[in-house]
KOLZA-725365 format. One record per residue (C-alpha): residue number from 1; residue in one letter; y, x, z. Coordinates in nm, 3 decimals. Example, Ala and Ser with C-alpha at 12.3 -4.5 7.8 and 13.67 -1.06 7.14 Angstrom:
// residues 2
PT     k   r        yy        xx        zz
PT     1   a    -0.450     1.230     0.780
PT     2   s    -0.106     1.367     0.714
This chain:
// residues 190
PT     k   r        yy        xx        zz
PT     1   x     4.109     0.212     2.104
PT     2   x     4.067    -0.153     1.933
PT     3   x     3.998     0.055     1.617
PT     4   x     3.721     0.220     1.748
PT     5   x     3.590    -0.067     1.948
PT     6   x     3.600    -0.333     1.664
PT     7   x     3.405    -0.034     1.440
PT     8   x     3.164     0.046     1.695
PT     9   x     3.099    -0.354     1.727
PT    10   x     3.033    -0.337     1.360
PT    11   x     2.804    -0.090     1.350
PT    12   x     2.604    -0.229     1.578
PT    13   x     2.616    -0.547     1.403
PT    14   x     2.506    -0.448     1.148
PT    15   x     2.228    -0.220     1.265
PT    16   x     2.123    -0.508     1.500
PT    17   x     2.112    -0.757     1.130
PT    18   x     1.920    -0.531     0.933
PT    19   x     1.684    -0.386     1.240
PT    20   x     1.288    -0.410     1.129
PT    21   x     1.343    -0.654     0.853
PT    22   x     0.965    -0.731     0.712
PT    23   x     1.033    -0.857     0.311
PT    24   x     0.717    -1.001     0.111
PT    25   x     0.684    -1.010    -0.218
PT    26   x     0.771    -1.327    -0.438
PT    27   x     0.464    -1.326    -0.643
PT    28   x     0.623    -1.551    -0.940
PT    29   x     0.869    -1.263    -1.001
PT    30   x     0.630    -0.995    -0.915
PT    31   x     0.307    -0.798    -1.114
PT    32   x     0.081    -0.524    -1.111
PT    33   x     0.034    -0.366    -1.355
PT    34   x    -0.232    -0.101    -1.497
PT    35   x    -0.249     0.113    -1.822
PT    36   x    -0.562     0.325    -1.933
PT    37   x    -0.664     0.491    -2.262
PT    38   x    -0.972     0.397    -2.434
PT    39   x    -1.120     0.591    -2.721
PT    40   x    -0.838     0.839    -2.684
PT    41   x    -0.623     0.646    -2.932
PT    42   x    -0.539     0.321    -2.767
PT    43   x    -0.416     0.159    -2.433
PT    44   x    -0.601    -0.107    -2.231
PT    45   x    -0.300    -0.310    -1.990
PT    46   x    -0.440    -0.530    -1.703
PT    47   x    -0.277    -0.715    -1.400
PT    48   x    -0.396    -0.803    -1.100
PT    49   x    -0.312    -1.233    -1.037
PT    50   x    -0.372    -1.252    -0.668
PT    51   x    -0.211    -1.019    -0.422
PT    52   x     0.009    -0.904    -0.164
PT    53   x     0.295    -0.691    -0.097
PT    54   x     0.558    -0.640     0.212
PT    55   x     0.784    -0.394     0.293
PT    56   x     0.940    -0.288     0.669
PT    57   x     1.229    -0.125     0.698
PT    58   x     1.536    -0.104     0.967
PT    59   x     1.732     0.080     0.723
PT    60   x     1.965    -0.112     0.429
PT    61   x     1.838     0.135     0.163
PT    62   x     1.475     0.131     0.222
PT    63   x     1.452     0.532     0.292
PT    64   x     1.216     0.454     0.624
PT    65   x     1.041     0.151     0.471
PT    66   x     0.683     0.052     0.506
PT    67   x     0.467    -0.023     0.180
PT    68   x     0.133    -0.203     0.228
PT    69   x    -0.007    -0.367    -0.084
PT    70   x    -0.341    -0.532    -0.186
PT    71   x    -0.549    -0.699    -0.454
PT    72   x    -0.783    -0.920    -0.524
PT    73   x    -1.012    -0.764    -0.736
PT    74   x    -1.186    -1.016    -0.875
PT    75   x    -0.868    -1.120    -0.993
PT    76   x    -0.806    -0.840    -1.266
PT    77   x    -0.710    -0.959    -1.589
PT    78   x    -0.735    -0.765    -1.922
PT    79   x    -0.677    -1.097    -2.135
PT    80   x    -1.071    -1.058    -2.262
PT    81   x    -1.318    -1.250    -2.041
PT    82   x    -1.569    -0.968    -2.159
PT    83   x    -1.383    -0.693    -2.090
PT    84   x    -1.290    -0.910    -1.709
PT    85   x    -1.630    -0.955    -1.649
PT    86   x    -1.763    -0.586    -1.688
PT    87   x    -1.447    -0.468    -1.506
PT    88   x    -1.582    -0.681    -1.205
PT    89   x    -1.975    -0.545    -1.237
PT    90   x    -2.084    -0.214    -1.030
PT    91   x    -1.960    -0.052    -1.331
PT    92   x    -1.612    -0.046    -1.192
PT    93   x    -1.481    -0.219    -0.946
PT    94   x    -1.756    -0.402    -0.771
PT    95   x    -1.612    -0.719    -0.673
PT    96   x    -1.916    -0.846    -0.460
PT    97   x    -1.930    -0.523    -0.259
PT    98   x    -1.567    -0.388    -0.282
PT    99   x    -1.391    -0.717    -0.318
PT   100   x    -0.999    -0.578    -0.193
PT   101   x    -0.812    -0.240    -0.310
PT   102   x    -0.541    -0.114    -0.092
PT   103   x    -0.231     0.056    -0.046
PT   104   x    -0.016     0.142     0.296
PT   105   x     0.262     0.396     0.255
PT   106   x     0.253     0.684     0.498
PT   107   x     0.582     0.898     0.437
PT   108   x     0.925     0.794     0.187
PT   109   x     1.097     1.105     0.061
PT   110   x     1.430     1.068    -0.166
PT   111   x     1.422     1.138    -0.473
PT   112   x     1.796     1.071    -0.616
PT   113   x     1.993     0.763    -0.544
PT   114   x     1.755     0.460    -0.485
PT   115   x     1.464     0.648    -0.557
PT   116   x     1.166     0.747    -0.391
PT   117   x     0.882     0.938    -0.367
PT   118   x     0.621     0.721    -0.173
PT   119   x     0.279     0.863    -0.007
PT   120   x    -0.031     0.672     0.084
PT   121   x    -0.343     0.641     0.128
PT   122   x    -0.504     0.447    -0.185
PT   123   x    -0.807     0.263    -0.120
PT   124   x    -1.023     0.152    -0.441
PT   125   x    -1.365     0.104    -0.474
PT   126   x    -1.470     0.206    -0.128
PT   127   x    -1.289     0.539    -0.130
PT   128   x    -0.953     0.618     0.041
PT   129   x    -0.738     0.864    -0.138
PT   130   x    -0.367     1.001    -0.097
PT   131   x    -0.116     0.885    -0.393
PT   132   x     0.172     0.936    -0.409
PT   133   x     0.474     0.657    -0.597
PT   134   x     0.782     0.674    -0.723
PT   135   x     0.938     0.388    -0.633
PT   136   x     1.344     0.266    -0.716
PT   137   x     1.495     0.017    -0.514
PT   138   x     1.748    -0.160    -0.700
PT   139   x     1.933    -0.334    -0.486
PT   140   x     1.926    -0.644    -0.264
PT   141   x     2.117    -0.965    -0.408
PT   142   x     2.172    -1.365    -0.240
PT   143   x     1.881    -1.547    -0.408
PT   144   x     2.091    -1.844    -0.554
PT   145   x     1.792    -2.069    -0.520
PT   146   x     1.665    -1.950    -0.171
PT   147   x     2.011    -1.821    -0.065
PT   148   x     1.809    -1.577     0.135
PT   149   x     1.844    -1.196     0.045
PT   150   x     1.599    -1.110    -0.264
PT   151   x     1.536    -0.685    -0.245
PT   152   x     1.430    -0.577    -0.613
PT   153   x     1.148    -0.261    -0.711
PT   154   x     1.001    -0.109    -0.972
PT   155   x     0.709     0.100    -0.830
PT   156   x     0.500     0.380    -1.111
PT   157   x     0.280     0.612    -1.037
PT   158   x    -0.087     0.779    -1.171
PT   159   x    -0.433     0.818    -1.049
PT   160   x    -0.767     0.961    -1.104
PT   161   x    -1.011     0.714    -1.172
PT   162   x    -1.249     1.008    -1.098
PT   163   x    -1.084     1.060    -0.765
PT   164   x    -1.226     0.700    -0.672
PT   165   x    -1.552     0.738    -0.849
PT   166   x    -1.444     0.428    -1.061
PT   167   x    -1.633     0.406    -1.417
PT   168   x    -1.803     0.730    -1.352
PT   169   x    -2.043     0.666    -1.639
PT   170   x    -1.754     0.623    -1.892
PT   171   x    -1.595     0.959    -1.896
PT   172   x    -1.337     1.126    -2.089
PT   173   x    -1.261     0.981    -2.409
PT   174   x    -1.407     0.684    -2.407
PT   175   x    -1.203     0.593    -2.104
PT   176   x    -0.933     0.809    -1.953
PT   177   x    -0.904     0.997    -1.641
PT   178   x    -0.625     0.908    -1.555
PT   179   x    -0.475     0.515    -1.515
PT   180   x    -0.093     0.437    -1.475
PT   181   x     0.058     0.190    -1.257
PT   182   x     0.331     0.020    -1.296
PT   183   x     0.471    -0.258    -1.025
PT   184   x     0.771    -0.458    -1.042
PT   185   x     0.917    -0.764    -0.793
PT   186   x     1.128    -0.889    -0.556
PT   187   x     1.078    -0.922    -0.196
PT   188   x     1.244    -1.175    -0.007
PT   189   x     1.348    -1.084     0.335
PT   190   x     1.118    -1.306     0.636
């Protein structure tokens, strides 16, 4: 009967320490990436420098977790202030009239140990779209500086510019349809 006592106290413990946990990201080990095609024959990288991510989950694996991410978009960087600045213009993004892109998870489906398959609805450039991520958690460590627990992520997935009505005026090859995303960080637990 102690057996079963002292291991029903621990689960509970342990349920109780992990319930709702809300982790943000630490944005000096954390980036956003983006990858598209121009001219058919080479690929264009930019970040985004200012944004935000968090993650809620009661589970220790992150299989019911939360995503909600967003951007600045005035803060995409290509490394070429040309490039930045027509990336900010009506063009594409928009800054003045569409200044934030979003993301906020509505369903995590496994997808092998540690890995997910994350749907959301994706809004950029005024429209809201479904997308689905594949995101793999891999694993949550003691932050020797913090000494808080540090949750690590790499998050890929494509889109459809075209979807989004991003760039319509630059089709297929001078840009491509479709942009890759790649996200990596850690998320410290609040």
């Amino acid at each position: 009967m102690k057996k079963i006592l002292t291991f029903a106290a621990t689960a509970l413990f342990m349920q109780t320490a992990f319930a709702q946990s809300t982790w943000k990201a630490d944005k000096a080990h954390s980036h956003v990436k983006f990858t598209i095609t121009h001219l058919a024959v080479s690929d264009v990288d930019g970040t985004f420098k200012d944004f935000d991510a968090s993650i809620v989950a009661a589970k220790p694996d992150f299989s019911d977790a939360k995503y909600t991410f967003s951007a600045n978009a005035a803060s995409v960087s290509t490394d070429n202030d040309n490039r930045d600045g027509h990336l900010k213009s009506p063009d594409f993004f928009d800054v003045a009239k569409f200044p934030k892109l979003n993301f906020e998870s509505t369903s995590v489906k496994a997808a092998g140990t540690n890995k997910y398959k994350v749907t959301g609805n994706l809004t950029l450039h005024g429209v809201t779209k479904p997308a689905v991520l594949d995101v793999v958690y891999r694993g949550t460590i003691t932050n020797p500086m913090t000494k808080g627990p540090d949750a690590g992520f790499k998050i890929t997935g494509t889109i459809k510019r075209s979807d989004f009505g991003f760039g319509a005026k630059y089709g297929s090859p001078m840009l491509s349809d479709e942009v890759e995303l790649n996200a990596s960080g850690e998320f410290l637990k609040q």
